[in-house]
N, C-alpha and C positions, 0 to 999 in steps of 0.2 A: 504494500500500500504506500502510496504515496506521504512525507511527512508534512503533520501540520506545522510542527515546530525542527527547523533545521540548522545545528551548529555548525558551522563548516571551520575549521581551523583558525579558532578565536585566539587571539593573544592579546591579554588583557591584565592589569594591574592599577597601582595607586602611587602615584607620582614618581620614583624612578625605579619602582618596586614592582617587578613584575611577578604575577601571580599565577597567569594558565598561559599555559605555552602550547598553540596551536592543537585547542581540543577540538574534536568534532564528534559528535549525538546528535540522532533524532529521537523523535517524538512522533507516533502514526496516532490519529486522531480512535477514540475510547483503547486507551495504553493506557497503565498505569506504568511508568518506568522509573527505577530509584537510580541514586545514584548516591555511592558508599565512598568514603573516607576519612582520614583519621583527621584529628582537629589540625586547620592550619594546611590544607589541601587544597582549598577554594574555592568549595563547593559553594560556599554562598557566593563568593563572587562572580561565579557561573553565570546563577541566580541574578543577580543584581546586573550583571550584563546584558542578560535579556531581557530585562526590564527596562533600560537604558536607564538605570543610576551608577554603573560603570559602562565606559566609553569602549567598545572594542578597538584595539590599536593596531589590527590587523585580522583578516577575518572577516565572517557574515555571521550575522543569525539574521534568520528567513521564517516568518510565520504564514499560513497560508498562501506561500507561493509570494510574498509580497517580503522582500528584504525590507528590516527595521530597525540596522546596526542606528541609522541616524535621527531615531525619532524620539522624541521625549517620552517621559516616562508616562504625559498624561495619554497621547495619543498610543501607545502600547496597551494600556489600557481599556483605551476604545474600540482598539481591535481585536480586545477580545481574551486579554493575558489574565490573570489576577495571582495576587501574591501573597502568601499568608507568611510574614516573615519569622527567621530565628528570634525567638524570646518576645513574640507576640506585638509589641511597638504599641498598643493601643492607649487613646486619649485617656489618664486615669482620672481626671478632675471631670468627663462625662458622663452621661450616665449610658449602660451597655445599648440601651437603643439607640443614641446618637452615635454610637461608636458603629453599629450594622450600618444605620443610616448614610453614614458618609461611605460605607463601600459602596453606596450606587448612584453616589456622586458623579462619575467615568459615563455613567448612560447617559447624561445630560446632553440631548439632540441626536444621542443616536434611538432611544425606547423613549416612546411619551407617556408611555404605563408608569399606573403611580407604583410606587416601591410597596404598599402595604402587602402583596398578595408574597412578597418576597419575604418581607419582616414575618409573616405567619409560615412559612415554608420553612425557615429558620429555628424559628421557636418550635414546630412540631419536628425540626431532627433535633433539637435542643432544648427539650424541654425546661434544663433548668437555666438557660437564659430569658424565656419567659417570666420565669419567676422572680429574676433580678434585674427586669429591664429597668428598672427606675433608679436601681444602686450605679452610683460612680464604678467605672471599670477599674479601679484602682484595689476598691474594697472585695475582687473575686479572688479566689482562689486561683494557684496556679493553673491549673484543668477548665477552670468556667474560663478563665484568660484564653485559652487554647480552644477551646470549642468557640469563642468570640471573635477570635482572629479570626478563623477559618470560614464560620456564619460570615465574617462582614466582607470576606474576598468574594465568597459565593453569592452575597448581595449584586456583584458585577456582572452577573448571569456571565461568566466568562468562559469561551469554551475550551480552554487551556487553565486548570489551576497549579502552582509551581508551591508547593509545601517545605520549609526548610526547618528541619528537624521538629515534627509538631510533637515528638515523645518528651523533648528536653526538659530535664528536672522534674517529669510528672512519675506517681507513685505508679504500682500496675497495674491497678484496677483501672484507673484513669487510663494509662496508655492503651488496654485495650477498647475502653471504648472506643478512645480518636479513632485506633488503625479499625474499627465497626465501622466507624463512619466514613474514612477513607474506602472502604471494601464497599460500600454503600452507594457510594459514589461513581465508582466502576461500575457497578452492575447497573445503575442507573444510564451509563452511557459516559461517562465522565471519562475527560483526558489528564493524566497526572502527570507530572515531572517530579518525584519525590526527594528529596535531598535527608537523610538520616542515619543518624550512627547505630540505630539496633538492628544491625544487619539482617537477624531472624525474621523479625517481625518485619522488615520491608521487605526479603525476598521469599516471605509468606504471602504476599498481594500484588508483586509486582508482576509484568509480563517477560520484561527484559529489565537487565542492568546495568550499570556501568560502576566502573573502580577510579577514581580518580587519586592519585597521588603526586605528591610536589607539583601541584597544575597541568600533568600531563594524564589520559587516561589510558592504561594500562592494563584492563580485560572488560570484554563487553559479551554480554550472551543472554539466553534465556535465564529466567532464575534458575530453573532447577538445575542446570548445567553449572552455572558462578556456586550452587551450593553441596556441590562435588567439587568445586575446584581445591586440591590444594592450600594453596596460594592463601586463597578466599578463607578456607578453612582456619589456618594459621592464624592469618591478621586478625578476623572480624569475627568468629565463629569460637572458635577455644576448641576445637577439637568436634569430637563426634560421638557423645554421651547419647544416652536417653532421649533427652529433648531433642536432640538435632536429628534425629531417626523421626521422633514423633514432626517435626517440622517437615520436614523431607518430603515424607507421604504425604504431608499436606497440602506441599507445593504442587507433587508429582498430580493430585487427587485436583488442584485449583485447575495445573494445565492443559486437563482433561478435556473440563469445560470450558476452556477460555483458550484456545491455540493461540499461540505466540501469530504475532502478524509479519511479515514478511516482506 
């Protein structure tokens, strides 16, 4: 299948720091694809590259057939990106419905639909931001923060959502909800870019992977394949206990019904 979202040999960084050196990933349109490494790889700056709040300094990235190395980050947006960032970023002094609110700020002249049918789509995958839509986003919980971020990107109706680590510092009760509603999201039709370090739990929902290390990407494949890898095993995985058996089958059992796209 043709990719909605296309890296082509990015090289990218922060003043005379460079950070990814000539990566290239796609993205086919309903893929969930992660992408693993360890802190300080630059997976977020990937991220932030295709969002254009870093500048590609050599290289494309191309979403629906339309290159947009050189467009701001509002008109990325409009075309259709959204971004639930690392450690959530949200307004704390508003309260959580102005905080959804403003992810669908970006439709302004492209949808003249009001956002309310959006804000209830929200609260019924999140129930307990309903409950807190009046408390300042400051006063949630790590996890209500994390289910808020995510609510307010998917406010964007965007058909690309780019996740950058949504497990971080949540307990695991919490984590498995998010990766519920990440899986949710897929089966709904949803396109993912996922950026996070619980390797398991990403190449549990992902279609395909990628390995990035010191800005370069270094193994790319189906999941279940990255979760036989070696390699993979080693770094991101601890070995091949119990659980990585029970994981395995699970992958093997997801890519049954979901074949890898091509």
């Amino acid at each position: 299948m043709a990719a909605l979202l296309e890296i082509e040999n990015v090289t990218a960084g922060y003043g005379r720091n460079q950070v990814l050196h000539g990566v290239s990933l796609a993205v086919a349109e309903g893929e969930i694809v992660t992408l693993l490494g360890a802190n300080g790889a630059g997976k977020t700056t990937l991220l932030d590259t295709v969002m254009g709040l870093v500048r590609a300094r050599a290289g494309a990235v191309a979403f629906a057939g339309e290159t947009i190395s050189a467009l701001a980050t509002a008109a990325i947006v409009r075309r259709g990106i959204a971004l639930a960032p690392e450690r959530r970023q949200l307004f704390g002094a508003m309260s959580v419905e102005e905080n959804l609110l403003l992810g669908a700020y970006g439709r302004a002249g492209r949808r003249a639909a009001s956002p309310r049918a959006d804000l209830d789509a929200q609260y019924r995958r999140f129930p307990r931001l309903r409950e807190r839509r009046r408390q300042l986003a400051q006063s949630l919980s790590g996890g209500e923060q994390q289910m808020a971020a995510i609510a307010r990107a998917l406010m964007a109706r965007p058909r690309l959502l780019l996740l950058d680590e949504p497990s971080l510092g949540l307990a695991p009760l919490m984590v498995a909800q998010i990766f519920q509603c990440i899986e949710e999201l897929r089966r709904g039709g949803g396109t993912i870019l996922l950026v996070e370090q619980n390797a398991r739990a990403a190449l549990g929902i992902a279609d395909r992977a990628y390995v990035l290390e010191t800005g370069r990407i270094t193994l790319s494949g189906p999941a279940s394949a990255l979760l036989e890898n070696p390699a993979v095993q080693d770094a991101y995985l601890g070995g091949q206990g119990s659980s990585s058996r029970a994981m395995e089958e699970r992958i093997r059992a997801r890519a049954a019904l979901y074949p890898v796209r091509r």
